[in-house]
N, C-alpha and C positions, 0 to 999 in steps of 0.2 A: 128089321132094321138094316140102315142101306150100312157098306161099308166104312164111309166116312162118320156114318153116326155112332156106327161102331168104336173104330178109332177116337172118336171125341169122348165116348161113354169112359175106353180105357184109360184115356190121360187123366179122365177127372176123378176116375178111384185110384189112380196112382197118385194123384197130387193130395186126395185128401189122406192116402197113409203116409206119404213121403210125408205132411204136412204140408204141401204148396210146395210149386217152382221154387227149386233153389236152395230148398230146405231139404234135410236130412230126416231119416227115422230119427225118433224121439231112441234114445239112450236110456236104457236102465239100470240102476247102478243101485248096490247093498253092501251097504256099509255097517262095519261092526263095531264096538264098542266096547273093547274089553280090556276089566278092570279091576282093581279091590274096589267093590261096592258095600264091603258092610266091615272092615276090617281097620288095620294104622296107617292106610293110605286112600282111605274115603274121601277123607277132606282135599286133599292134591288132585283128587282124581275125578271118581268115582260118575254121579249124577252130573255133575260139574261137567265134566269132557263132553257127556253126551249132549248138554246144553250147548256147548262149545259146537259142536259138529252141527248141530241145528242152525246158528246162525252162521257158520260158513256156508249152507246150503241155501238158508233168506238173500246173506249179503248178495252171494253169486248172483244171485235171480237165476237158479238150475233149469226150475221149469219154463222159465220164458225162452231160455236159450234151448228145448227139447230135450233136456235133463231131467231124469224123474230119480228124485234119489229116495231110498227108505235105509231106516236108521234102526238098527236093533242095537240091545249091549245086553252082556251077562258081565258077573262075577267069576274071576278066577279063584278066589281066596286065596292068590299070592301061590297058588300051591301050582307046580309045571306038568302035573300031570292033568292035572284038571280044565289047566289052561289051553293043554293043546289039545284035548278031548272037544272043546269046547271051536276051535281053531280048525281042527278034522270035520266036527261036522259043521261047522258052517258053510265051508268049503264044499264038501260033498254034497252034504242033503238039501241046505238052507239056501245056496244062490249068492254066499255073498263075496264080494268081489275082492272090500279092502277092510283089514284089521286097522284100527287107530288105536293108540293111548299104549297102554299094557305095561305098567307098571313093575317091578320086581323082575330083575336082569336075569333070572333063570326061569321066569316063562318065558316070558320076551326072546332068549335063545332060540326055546323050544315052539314056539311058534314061526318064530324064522326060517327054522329049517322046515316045516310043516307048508309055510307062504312059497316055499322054493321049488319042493315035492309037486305042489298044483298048481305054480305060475300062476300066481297071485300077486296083490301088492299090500306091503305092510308096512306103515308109518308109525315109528315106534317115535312117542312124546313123553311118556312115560319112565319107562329102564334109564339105566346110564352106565352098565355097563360099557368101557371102551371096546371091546372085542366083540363088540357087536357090530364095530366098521373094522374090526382090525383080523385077529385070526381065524373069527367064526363068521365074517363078512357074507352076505348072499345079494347076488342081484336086481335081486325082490327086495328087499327090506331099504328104508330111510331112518337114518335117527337124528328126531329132526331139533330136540330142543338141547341137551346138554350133554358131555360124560364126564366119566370120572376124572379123566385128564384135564379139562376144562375145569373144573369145581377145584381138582389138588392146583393146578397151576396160577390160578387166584386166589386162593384165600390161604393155602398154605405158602407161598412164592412170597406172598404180601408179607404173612407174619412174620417169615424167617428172617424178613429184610425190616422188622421192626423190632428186632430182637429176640422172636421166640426161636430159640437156637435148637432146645434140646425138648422132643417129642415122646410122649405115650398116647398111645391106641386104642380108644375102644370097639369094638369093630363089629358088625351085626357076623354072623356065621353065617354068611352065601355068599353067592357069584359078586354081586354088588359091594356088598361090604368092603370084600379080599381085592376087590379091583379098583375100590376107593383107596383102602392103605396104601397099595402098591404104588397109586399113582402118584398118591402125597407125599410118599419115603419116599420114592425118587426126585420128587423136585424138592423137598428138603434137604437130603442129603450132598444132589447139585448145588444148593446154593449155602452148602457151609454148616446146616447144622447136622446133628446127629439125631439116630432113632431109638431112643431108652429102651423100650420094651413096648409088647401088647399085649392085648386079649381078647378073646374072640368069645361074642356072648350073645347066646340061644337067639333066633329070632322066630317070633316078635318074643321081645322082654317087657316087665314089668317091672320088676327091682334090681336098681343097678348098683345097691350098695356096697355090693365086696370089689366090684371090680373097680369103681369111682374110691374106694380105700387102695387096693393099689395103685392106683393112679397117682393119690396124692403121695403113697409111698416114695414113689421113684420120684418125688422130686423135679420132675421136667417142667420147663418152660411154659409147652402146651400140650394139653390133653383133647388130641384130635376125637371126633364124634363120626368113624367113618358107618354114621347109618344114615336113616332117614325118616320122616313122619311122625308117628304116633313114640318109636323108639328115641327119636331125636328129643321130643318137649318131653318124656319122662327122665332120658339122661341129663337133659338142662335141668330140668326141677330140681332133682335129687340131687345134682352135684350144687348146688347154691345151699341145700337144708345141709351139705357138709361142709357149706365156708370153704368149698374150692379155690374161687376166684378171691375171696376173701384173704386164705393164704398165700398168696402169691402167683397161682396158675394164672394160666388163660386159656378159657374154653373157644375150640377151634370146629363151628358145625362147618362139615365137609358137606353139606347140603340140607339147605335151610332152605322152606320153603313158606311165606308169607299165612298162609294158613298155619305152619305153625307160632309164629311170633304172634300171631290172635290168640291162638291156644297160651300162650308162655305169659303174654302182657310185657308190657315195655317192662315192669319192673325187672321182671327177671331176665328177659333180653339182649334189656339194653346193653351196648356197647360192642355185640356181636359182630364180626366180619364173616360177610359169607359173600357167595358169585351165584349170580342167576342170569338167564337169559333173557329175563322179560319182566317188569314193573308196572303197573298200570298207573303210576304217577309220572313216567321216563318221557312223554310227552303228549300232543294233545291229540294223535291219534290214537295211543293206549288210553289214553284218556277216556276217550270218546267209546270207544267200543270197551271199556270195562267199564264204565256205567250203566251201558245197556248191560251188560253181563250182568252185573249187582243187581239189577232192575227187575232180572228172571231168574236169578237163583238165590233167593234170599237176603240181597244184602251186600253177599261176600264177595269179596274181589277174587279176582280171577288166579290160580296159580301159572307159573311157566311153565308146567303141564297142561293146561285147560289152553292157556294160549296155544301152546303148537302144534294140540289139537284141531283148532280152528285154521291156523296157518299151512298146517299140512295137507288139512284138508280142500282147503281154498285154492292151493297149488298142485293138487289134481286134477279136482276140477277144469284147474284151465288147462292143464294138458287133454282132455276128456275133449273138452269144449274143439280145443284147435283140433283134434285129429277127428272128430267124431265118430269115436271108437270108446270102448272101453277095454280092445286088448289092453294085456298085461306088458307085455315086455315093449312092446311102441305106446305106452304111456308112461313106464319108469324112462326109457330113452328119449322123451320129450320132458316129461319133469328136468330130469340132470341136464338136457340141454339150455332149456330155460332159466334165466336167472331168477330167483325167488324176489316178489316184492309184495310185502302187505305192512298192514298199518300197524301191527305189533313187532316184526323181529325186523322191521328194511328192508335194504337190498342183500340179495345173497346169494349163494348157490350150493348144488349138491354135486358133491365130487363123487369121482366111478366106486369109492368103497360103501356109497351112501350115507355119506358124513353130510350133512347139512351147518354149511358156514353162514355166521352173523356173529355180531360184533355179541361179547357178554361186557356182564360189567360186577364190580365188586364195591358192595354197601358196607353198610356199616347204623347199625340198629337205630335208634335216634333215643336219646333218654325223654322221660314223660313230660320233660317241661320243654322238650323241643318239639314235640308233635303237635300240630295243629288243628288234629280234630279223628274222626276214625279211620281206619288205614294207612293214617300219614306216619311211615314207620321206617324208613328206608331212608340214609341218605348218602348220595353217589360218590364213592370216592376215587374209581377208576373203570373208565372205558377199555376194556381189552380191544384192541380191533380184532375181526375177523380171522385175519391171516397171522395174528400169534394166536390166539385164543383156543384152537384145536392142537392134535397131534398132529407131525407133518406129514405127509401122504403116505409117504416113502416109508415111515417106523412101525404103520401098526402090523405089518404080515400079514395083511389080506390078499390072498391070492388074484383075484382081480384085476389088481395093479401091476400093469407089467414097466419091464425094467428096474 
């Protein structure tokens, strides 16, 4: 072979691994999935995210652009040892690149620091822990759908200015729970009422009736619910079979999520204020992409977990896509440069503690003779924008942020 034939040979097995003139190696990319899969945060999560992660990777069209993504998940079972066991070898042995979801703010921690150890990327949709941008911040990690600060500064900011003055606690016993009170007692107490008392009860619970009987003891205004899931629709159940709200309370869920008011029924529901980042009735892009969502998971509409699954993942990707890379640290520094836009949370962005800004909003349950058919359960009483809706940069102590 002369040496021009040569040279011709070379180009054409370059171009068919490059993919052709112009085009990049094909990208590989393993993404994880982890989450309470069989436990009180199944419904929020669980199958559902993974769903979620699959058509951020249809919508993108990964593989047309030389993006080949594969998609595993396990179960944490909520438990932070397990979770970062789980987090370690994915990392090590398994190849994978980016954690999603992860529910229960003391994995979530512990896998953080674990994403940070092996310059990794980790999109937390799931926790809501706030010091998770704030004093345990890491440059690896995004939290991308809500925290506690967002959930107290809507729905408790809302009732104190509607009269619920004076508060009691129920409060799951972890990182999340204690970082929900906190958050709530401080924007209640800012805005004029006071904090009666609390309690802090086993997580996950089953019966909540001695501490739903102090509750009604003391007398307060509102009997904040700082959990979540499966503990949230048992503490609603059983404070109704005690005539809670009946005597005069008002039950305050500090994060309600849509799957649970399916569990609850509008009867017992109705009339709830809660804050969420994402509705799939809020317009006719949620619309749209949480009908297909319903389409392939049963039925059930999507939670603002499952969405900022898909959203966070969708906003890697295009960082992936522009650099043609799947380094770590030059695709979290193109995500944050980039402003966020998809069809469930808008436009937005991620600030340097890996807060992910978009607008929330605070509902309010709908009674049964106002609903219009299945899912219609929500209706919108306030748009928080963006730039109140989080904590401000400057307060959460995240090293990161300088000055």
């Amino acid at each position: 072979m002369g040496v021009a034939n040569r040279v011709a040979a070379l180009a054409l097995a370059l171009a068919a691994f490059t993919g052709g003139p112009g085009q990049a190696a094909d990208v590989k990319i393993k993404v994880g999935v982890l989450n309470d899969r069989s436990g009180i945060y199944a419904d929020l999560g669980g199958e559902g995210s993974v769903e979620a992660a699959r058509m951020a990777v249809e919508d993108f069209k990964a593989a047309d652009k030389g993006i080949m993504v594969d998609i595993v998940s396990a179960d944490h079972q909520n438990k932070p040892d397990i979770g970062a066991n789980i987090a370690r070898q994915w990392y090590d042995q398994d190849g994978v690149d980016v954690i999603l979801d992860v529910p229960t703010s003391s994995v979530a921690l512990a896998v953080s620091q674990i994403t940070r150890e092996k310059n990794k990327v980790f999109i937390d949709s799931g926790a809501g822990a706030a010091d998770i941008t704030g004093k345990q911040c890491s440059p690896n990690t995004i939290l991308w759908t809500y925290d506690t600060y967002a959930l107290a500064k809507g729905t408790a900011g809302a009732m104190v200015k509607n009269g619920g003055k004076s508060w009691f606690f129920l409060t799951a016993d972890y990182v999340f729970g204690h970082s929900l009170q906190k958050d709530a007692a401080a924007i209640v107490t800012a805005a004029g009422g006071t904090v009666v008392d609390s309690v802090n009860v086993p997580f996950p619970a089953t019966d909540f009736s001695s501490f739903l009987l102090q509750a009604q003891a003391s007398h307060a205004d509102v009997v904040g619910l700082a959990n979540a899931g499966g503990d949230t629709v048992n503490a609603i159940k059983q404070a109704s079979e005690f005539g809670l709200t009946q005597g005069g309370q008002k039950l305050a869920g500090l994060l309600v999520f849509i799957s649970d008011v399916n569990a609850l029924g509008l009867e017992a529901a109705q009339g709830l204020n809660l804050t969420e980042a994402f509705y799939w009735d809020l317009n006719d892009g949620t619309r749209e992409w949480s009908k297909r969502f319903a389409a392939r998971h049963g039925g059930k509409m999507p939670t603002m977990v499952q969405a900022g699954v898909y959203a966070g993942l969708l906003h890697y990707l295009k960082a992936v896509d522009a650099l043609k890379s799947k380094d770590a640290a030059a695709v979290l520094a193109k995500m944050k440069a980039t402003p966020t836009d998809d069809p469930l949370f808008g436009r937005g962005s991620i600030r340097v503690d890996g807060r992910t800004l978009h607008d929330m909003y605070l509902f309010q349950v709908k009674t049964p003779s106002e609903s219009k058919g299945p899912w219609d359960y929500y209706k919108l009483i306030q748009t928080v924008p963006a730039a109140d809706a989080f904590r401000p940069l400057g307060e959460g102590g995240c090293p990161l942020v300088k000055g």
